[in-house]
VOPAGU-2260 file (C-alpha; in pm, 1 decimal, decimal comma):
REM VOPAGU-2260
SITE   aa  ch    i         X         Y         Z
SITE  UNK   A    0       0,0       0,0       0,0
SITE  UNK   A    1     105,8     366,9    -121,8
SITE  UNK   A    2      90,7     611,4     101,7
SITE  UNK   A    3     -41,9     950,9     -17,1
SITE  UNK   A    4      42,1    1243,3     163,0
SITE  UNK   A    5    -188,9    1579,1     113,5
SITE  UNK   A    6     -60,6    1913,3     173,5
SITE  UNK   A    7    -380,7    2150,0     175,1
SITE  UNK   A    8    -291,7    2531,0     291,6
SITE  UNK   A    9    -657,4    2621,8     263,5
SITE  UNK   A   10    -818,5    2661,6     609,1
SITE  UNK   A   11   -1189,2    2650,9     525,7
SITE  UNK   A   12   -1310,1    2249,5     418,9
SITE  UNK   A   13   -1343,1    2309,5      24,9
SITE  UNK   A   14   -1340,9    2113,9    -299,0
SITE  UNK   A   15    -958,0    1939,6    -207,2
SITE  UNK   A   16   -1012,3    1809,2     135,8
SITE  UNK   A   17   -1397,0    1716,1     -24,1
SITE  UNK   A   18   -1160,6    1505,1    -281,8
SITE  UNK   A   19    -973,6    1315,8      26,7
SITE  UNK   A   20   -1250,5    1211,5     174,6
SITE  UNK   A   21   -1505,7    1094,6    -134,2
SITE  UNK   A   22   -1172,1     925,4    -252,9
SITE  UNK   A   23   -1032,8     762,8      69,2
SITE  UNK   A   24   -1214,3     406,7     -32,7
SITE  UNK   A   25   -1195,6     386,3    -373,7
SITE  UNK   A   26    -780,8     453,9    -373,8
SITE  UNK   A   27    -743,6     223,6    -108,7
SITE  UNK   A   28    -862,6     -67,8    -330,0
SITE  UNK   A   29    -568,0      56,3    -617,0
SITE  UNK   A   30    -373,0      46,7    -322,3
SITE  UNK   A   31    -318,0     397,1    -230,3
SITE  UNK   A   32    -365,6     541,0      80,0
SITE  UNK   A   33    -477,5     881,5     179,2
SITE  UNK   A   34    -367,2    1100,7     408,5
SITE  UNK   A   35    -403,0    1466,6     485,5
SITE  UNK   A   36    -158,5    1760,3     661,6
SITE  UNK   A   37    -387,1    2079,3     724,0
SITE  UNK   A   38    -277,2    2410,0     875,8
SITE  UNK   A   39    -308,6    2483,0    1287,1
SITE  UNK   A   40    -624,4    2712,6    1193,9
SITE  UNK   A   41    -789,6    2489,1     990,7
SITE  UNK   A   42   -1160,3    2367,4    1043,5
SITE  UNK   A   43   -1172,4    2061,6     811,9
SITE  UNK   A   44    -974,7    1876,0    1071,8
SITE  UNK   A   45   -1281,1    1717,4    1239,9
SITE  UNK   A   46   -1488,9    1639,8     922,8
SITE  UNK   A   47   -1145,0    1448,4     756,2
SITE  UNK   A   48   -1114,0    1244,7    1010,6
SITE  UNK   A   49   -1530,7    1196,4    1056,7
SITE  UNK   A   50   -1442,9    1052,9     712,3
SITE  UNK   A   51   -1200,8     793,2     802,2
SITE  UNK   A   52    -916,2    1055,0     650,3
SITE  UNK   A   53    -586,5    1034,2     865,3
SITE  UNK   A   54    -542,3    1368,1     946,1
SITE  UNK   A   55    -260,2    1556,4    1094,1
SITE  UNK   A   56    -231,1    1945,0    1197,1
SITE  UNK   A   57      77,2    2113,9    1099,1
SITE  UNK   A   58     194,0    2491,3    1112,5
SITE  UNK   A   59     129,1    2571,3     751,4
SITE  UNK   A   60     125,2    2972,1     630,9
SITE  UNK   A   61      -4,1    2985,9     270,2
SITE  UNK   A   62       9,3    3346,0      69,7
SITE  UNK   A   63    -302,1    3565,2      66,5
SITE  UNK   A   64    -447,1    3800,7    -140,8
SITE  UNK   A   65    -354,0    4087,4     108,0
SITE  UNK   A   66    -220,1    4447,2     152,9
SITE  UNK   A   67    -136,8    4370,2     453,2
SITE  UNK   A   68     237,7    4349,6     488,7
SITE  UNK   A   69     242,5    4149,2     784,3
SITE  UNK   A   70      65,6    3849,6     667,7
SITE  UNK   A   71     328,1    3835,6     391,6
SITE  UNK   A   72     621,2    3879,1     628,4
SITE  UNK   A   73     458,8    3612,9     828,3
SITE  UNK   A   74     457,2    3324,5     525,8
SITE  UNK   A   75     832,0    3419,5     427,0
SITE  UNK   A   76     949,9    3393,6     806,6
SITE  UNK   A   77     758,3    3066,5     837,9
SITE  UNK   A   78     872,2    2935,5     521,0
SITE  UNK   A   79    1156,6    2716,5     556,5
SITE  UNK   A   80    1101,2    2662,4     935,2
SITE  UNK   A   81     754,2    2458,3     829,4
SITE  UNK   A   82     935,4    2323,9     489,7
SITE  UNK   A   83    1182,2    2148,3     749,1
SITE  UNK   A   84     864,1    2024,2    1006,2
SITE  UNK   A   85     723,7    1877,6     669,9
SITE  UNK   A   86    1019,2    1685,9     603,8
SITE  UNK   A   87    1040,6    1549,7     946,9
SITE  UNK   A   88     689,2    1457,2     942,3
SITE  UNK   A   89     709,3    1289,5     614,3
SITE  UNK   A   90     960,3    1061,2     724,4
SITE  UNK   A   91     763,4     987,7    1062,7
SITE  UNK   A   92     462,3     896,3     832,6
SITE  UNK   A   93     645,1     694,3     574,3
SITE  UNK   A   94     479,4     888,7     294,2
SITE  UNK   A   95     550,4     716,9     -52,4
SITE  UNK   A   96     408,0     988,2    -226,0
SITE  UNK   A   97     330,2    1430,6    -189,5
SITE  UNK   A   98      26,0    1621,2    -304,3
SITE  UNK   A   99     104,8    1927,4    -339,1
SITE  UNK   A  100    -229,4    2185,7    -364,5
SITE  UNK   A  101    -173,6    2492,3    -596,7
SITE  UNK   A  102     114,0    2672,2    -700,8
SITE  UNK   A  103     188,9    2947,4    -464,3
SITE  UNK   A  104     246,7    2671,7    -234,9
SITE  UNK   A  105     579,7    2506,2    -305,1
SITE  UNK   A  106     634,7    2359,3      62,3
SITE  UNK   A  107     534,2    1995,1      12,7
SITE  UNK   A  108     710,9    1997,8    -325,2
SITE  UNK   A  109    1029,3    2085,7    -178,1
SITE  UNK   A  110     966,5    1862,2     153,1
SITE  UNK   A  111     934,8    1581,4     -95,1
SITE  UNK   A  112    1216,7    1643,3    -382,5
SITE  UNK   A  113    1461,0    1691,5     -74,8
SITE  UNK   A  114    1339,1    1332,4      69,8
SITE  UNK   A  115    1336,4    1124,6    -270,3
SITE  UNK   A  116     912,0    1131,7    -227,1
SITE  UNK   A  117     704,4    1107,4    -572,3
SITE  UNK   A  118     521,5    1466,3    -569,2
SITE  UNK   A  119     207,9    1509,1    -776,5
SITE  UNK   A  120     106,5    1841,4    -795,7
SITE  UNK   A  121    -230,1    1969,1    -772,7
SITE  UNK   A  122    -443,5    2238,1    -996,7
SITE  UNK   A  123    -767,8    2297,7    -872,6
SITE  UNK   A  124    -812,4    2629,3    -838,5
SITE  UNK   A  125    -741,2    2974,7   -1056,1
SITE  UNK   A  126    -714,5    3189,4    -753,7
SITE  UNK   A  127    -351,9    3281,3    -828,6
SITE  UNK   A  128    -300,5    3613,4   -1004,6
SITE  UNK   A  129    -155,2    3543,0   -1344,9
SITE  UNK   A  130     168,5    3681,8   -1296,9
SITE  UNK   A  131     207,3    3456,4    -981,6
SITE  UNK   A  132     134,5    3170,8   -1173,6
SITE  UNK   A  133     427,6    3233,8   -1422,8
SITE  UNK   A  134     676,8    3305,3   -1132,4
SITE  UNK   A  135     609,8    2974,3    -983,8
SITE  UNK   A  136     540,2    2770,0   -1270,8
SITE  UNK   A  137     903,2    2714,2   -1333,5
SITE  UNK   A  138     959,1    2554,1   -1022,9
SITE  UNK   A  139     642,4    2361,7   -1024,8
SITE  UNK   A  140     741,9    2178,5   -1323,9
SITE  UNK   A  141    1102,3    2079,7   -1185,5
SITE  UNK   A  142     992,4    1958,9    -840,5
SITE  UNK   A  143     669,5    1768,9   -1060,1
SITE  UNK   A  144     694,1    1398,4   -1086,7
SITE  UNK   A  145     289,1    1420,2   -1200,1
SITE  UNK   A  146      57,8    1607,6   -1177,4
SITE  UNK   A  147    -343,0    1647,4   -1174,4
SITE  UNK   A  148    -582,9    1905,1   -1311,2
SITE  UNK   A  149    -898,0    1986,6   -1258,2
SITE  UNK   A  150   -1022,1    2056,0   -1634,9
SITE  UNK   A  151    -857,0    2125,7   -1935,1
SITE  UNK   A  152    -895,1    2469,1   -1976,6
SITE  UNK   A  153    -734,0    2517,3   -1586,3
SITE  UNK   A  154    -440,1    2385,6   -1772,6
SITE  UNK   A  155    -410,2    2625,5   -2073,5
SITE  UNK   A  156    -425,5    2883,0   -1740,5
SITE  UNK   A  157    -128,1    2742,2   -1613,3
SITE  UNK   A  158      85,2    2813,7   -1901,1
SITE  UNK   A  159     360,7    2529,7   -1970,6
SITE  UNK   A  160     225,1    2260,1   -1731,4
SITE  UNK   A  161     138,6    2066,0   -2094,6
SITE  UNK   A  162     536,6    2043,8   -2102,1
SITE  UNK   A  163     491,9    1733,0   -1824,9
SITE  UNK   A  164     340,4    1534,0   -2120,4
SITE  UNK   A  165     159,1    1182,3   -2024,3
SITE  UNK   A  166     244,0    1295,7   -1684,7
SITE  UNK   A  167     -79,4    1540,7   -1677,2
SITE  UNK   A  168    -383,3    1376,8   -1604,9
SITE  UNK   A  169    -692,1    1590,1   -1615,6
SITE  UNK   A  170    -921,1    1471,4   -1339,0
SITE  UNK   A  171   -1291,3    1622,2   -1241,8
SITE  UNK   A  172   -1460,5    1691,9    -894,7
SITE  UNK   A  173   -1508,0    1391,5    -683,3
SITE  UNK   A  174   -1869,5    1320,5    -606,1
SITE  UNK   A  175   -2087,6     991,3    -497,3
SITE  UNK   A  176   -2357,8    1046,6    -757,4
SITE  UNK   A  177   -2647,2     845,5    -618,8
SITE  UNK   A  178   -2571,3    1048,6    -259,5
SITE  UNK   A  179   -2754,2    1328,0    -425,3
SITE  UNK   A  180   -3023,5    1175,8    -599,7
SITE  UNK   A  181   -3325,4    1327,6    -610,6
SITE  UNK   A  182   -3551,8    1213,9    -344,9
SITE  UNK   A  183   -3924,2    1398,9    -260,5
SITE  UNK   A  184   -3922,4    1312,6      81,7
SITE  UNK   A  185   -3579,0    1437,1     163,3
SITE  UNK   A  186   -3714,2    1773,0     -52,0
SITE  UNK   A  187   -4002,1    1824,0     178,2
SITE  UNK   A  188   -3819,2    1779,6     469,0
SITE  UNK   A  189   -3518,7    2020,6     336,9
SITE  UNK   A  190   -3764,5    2289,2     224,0
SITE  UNK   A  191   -3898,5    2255,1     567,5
SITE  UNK   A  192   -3566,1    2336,1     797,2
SITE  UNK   A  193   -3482,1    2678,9     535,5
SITE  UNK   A  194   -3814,3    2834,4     579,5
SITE  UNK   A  195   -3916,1    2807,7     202,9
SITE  UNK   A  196   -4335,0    2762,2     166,6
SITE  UNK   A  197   -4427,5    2499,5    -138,8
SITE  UNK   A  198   -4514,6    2783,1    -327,2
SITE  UNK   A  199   -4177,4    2982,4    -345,9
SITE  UNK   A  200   -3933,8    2923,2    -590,0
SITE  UNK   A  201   -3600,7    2831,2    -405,0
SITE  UNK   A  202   -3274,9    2972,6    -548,1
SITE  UNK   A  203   -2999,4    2789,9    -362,7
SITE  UNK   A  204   -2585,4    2809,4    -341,4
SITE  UNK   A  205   -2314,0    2618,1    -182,5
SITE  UNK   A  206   -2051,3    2808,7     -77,3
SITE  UNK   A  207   -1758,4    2916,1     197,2
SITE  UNK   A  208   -1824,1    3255,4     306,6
SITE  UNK   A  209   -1510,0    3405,0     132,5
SITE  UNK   A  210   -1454,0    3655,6    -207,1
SITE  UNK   A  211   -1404,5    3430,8    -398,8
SITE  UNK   A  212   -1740,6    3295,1    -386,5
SITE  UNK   A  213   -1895,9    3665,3    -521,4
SITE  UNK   A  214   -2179,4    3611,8    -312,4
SITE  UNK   A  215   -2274,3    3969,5    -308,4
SITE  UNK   A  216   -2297,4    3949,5    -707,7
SITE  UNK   A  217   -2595,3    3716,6    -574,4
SITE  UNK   A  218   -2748,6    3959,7    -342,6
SITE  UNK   A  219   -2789,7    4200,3    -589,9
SITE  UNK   A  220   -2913,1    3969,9    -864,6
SITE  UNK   A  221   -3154,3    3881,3    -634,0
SITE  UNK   A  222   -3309,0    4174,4    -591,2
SITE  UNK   A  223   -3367,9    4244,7    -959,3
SITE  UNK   A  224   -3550,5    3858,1    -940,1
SITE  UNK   A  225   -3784,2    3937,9    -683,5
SITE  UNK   A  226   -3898,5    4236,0    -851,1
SITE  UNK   A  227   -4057,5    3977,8   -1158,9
SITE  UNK   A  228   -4088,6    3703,7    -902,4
SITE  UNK   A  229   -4166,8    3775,8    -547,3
SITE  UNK   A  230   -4201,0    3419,0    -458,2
SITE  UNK   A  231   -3849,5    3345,8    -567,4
SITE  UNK   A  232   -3621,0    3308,2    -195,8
SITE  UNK   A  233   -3310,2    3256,2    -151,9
SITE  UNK   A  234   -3059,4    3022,5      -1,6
SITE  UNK   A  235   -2635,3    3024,4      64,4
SITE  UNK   A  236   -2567,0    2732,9     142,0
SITE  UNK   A  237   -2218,1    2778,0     342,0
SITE  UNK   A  238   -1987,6    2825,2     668,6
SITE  UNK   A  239   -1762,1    3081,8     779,1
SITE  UNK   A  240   -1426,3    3171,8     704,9
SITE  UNK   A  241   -1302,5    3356,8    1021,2
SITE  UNK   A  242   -1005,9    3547,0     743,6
SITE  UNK   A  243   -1304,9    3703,8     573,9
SITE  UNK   A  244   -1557,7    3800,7     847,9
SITE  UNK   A  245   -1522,0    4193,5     716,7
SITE  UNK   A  246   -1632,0    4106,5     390,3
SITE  UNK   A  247   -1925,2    3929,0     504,3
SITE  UNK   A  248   -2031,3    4145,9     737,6
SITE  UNK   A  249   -2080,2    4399,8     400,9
SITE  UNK   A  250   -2242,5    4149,2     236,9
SITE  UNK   A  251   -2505,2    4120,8     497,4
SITE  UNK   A  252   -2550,6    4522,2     473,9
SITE  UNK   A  253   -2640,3    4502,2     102,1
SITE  UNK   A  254   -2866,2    4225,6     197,8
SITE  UNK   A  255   -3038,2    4474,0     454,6
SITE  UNK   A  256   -2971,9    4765,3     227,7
SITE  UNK   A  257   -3163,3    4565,9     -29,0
SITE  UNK   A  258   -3465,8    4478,1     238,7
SITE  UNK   A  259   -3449,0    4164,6      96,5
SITE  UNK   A  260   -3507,7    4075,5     473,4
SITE  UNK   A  261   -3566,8    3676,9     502,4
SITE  UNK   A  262   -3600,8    3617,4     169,2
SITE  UNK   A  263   -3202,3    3617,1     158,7
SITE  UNK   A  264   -3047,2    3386,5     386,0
SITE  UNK   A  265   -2667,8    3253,5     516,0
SITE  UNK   A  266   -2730,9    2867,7     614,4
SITE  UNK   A  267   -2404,3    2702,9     794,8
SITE  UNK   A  268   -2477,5    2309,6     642,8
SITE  UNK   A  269   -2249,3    2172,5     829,4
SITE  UNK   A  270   -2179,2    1828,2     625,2
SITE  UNK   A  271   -2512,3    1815,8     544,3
SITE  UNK   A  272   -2549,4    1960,7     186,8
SITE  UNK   A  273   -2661,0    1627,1      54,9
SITE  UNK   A  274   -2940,1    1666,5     221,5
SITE  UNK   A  275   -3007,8    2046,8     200,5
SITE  UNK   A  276   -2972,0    2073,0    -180,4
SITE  UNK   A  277   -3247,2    1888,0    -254,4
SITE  UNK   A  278   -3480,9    2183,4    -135,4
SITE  UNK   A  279   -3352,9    2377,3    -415,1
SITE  UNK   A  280   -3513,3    2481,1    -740,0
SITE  UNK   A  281   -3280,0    2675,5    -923,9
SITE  UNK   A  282   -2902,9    2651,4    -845,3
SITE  UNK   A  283   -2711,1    2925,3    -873,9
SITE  UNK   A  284   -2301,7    2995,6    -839,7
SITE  UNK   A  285   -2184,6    3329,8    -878,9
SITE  UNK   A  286   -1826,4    3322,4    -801,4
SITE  UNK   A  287   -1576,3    3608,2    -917,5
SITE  UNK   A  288   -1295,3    3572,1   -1203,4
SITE  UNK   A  289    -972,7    3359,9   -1023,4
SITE  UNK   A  290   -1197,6    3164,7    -856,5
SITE  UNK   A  291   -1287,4    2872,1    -931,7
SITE  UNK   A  292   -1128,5    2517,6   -1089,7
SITE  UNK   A  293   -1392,9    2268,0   -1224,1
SITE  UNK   A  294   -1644,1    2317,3    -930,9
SITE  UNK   A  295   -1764,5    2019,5    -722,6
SITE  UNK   A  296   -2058,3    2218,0    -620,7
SITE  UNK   A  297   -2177,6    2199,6   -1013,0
SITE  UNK   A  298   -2174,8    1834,1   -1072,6
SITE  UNK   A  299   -2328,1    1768,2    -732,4
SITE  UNK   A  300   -2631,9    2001,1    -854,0
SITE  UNK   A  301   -2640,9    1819,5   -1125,2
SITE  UNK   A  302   -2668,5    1492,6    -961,3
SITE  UNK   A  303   -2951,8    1632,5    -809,0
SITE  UNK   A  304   -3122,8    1740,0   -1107,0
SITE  UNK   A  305   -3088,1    2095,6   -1048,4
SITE  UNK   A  306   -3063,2    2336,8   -1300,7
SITE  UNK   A  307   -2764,4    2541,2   -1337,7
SITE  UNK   A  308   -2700,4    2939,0   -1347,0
SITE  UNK   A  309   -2319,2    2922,0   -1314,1
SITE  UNK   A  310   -2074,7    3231,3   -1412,5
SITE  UNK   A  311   -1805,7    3157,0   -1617,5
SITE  UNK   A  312   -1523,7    3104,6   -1420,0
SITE  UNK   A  313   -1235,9    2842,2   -1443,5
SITE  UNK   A  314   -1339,9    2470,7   -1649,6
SITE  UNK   A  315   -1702,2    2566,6   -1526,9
SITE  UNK   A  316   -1789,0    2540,1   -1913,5
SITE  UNK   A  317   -1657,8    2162,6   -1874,3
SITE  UNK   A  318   -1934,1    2073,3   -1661,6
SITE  UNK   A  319   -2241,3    2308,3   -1728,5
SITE  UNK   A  320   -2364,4    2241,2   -2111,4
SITE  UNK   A  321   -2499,9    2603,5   -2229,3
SITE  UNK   A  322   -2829,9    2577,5   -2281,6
SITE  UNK   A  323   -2872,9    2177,1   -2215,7
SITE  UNK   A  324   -2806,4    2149,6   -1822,0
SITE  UNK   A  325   -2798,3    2535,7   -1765,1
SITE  UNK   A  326   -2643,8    2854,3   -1834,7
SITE  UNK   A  327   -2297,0    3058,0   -1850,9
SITE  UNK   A  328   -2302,7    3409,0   -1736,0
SITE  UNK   A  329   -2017,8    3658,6   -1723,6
SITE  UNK   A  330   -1895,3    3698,4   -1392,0
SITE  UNK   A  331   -1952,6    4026,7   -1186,6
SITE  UNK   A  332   -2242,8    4108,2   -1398,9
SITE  UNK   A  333   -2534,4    4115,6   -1158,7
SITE  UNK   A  334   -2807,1    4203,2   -1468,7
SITE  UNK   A  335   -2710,1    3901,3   -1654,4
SITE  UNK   A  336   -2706,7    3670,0   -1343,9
SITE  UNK   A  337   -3015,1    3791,4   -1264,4
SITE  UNK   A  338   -3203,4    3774,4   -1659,5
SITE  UNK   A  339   -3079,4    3375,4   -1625,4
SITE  UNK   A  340   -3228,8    3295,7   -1319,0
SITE  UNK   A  341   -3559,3    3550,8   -1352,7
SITE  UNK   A  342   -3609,8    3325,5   -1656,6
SITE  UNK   A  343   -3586,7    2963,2   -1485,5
SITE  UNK   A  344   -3749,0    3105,3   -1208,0
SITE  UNK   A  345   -4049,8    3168,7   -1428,6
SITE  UNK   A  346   -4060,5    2845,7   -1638,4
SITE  UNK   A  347   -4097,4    2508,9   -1427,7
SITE  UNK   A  348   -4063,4    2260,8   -1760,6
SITE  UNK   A  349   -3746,1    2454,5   -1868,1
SITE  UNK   A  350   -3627,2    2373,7   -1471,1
SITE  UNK   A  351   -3732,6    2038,0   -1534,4
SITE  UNK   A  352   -3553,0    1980,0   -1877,3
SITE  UNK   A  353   -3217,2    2098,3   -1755,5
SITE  UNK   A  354   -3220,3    1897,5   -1449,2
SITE  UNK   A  355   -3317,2    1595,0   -1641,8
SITE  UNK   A  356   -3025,6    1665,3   -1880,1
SITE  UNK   A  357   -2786,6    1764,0   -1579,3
SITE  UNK   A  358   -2899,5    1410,3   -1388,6
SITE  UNK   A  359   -2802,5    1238,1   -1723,7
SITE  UNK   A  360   -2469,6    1419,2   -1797,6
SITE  UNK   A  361   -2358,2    1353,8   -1448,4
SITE  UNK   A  362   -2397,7     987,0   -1471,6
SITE  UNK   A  363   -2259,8     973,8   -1851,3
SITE  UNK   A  364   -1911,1    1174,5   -1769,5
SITE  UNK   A  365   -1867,3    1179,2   -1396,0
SITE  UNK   A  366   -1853,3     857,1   -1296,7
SITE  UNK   A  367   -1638,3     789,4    -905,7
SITE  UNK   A  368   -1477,3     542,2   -1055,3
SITE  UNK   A  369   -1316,9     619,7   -1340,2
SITE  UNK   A  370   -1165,8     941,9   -1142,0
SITE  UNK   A  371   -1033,0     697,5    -925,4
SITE  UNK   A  372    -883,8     518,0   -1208,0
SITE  UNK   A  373    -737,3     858,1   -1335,3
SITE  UNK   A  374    -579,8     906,3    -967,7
SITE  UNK   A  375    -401,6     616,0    -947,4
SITE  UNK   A  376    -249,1     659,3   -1275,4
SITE  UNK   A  377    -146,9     960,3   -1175,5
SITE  UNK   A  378      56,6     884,2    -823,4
SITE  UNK   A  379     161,0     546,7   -1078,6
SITE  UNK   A  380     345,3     769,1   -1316,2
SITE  UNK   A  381     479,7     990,8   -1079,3
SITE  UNK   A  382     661,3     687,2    -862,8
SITE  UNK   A  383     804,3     566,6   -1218,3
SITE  UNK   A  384     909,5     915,0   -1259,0
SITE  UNK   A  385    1084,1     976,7    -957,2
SITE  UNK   A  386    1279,1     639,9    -950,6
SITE  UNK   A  387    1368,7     742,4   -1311,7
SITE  UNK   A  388    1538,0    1044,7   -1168,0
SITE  UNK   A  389    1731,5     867,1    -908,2
């Protein structure tokens, strides 16, 4: 048995630790076996391990999309000092392999070349500026013994990863389809626990509370909905991120400022989005340019038969199919977000014929599986890889 150790900076539980724990099983029968190193300030601890993920908290600084000189000063000071505990711990854990989760943060990979470790690196994510990106790309690519990416097009906004050959692997979100079936019963009760009558139309997100996730883009769409639909509510389906509790707090003003009043709400799911999600009528994502990857939220919408208003962001145009399972807005564009879901809002069969065509494309492309499959070929070609080097 492999063992696979993940390096995730991110504090908030998101789409990579989501990936460790949907995963865990199916690796372990191609004989790789998960493991994941979060930061000291990380919340997605508890819920790893709830998931049978061997977790292990480490001090782990990450860079941040900050003014703030101090936070910077802080990652640079840590930097080698937590390079150094990785190595330690690596050996301690008898890692065979290192994830490594974007590429602004080369820790792992150097924690791993150093020891003689396989890494794979990990693109999920398009958060990085651009500029970023090209600084660190050439080091990405000589500490890479494989790597994974979430979508094609994340790829072609990394430029020169394609330069790794057969050792890319483009992977999608990891989801357990027939988890998030739709079932009436559990729709009923959903609708239930978020306050949403049979007659209102729900619009529903899944989300951290952070930027990235444009949330406020949402707000204001909404308000332009309710003026053609009052019946049309709202739901964010999301917890906190302590690092962005300013932002939030403005987001709730424009939701006051809006008097959308209850008809706008912030839900904390805890793990339970499975069952939440199936309340929803219309789902909705409205997260800002350097955002997103390929995001899991999408596909496990689909899986529900949802249909999709999604803005164009990342490989989102991998999963939604314009027009068949939903529709592509531009980002930051709360008119157009708005127009989308105003017209699903209004039309139950087109609601219906999306979600039908989501349900299908889900089960068609996305199947557990074969991303498992894709995995292991992945961590396979980067041991070959590194014992070619040696």
């Amino acid at each position: 048995m492999n063992r696979v150790a993940a390096v995730i900076h991110g504090p908030a539980y998101g789409g990579a630790h989501n990936q460790l724990a949907i995963l865990r099983e199916p690796l372990e029968r191609r004989g790789f076996e998960l493991l994941a190193l979060v930061p000291e300030e990380s919340a997605a601890a508890a819920r790893l391990r709830s998931a049978g993920v061997e977790t292990h908290v480490v001090p782990l600084h990450r860079l941040r999309a900050t003014r703030d000189p101090r936070v910077q000063v802080a990652f640079a000071a840590r930097f080698w000092p937590e390079v150094r505990n990785l190595q330690k711990l690596l050996r301690t854990l008898r890692a065979d392999v290192v994830q490594s989760h974007g590429v602004t943060n080369p820790h792992a990979a150097i924690a791993a070349h150093s020891l003689g470790l396989a890494n794979v690196w990990q693109i999920f994510d398009t958060r990085a500026p651009m500029v970023l990106r090209k600084a660190f790309l050439p080091l990405v690519l000589r500490l890479s013994d494989g790597m994974s990416c979430w979508g094609r097009e994340l790829a072609l906004m990394h430029p020169g990863v394609d330069r790794l050959g057969n050792r890319l692997v483009y992977v999608f979100p990891p989801v357990e389809l027939d988890r998030f079936a739709p079932n009436s019963r559990a729709r009923v009760k959903a609708r239930a626990e978020l306050g949403v009558a049979e007659d209102e139309v729900l619009v529903g997100s899944v989300g951290v509370r952070n930027p990235q996730k444009g949330h406020e883009w949402l707000v204001r769409a909404a308000a332009q909905v309710r003026k053609a639909h009052p019946a049309a509510v709202f739901r964010v389906l999301g917890g906190p991120s302590p690092a962005h509790a300013k932002h939030m707090a403005a987001v709730k003003r424009e939701v006051s400022e809006m008097r959308l009043g209850d008809s706008f709400r912030f839900v904390d799911p805890g793990s339970r989005v499975v069952e939440l999600m199936q309340a929803f009528d219309v789902f909705a994502m409205t997260s800002v340019p350097r955002s997103e990857g390929m995001p899991t939220v999408i596909l496990e919408a689909m899986a529900c038969a949802k249909p999709v208003v999604a803005t164009d962001v990342g490989a989102t145009g991998e999963l939604v199919e314009e027009g068949i399972t939903g529709r592509l807005v531009a980002p930051l564009d709360a008119a157009s977000i708005a127009a989308q879901i105003t017209h699903l809002v209004g039309d139950e069969a087109l609601r219906a014929s999306y979600g039908g065509a989501g349900l299908a494309s889900a089960k068609r492309k996305f199947d557990l599986e074969t991303l498992a499959d894709l995995h292991a070929l992945t961590y396979r070609k980067a041991i070959e890889h590194r014992i070619s080097r040696i």
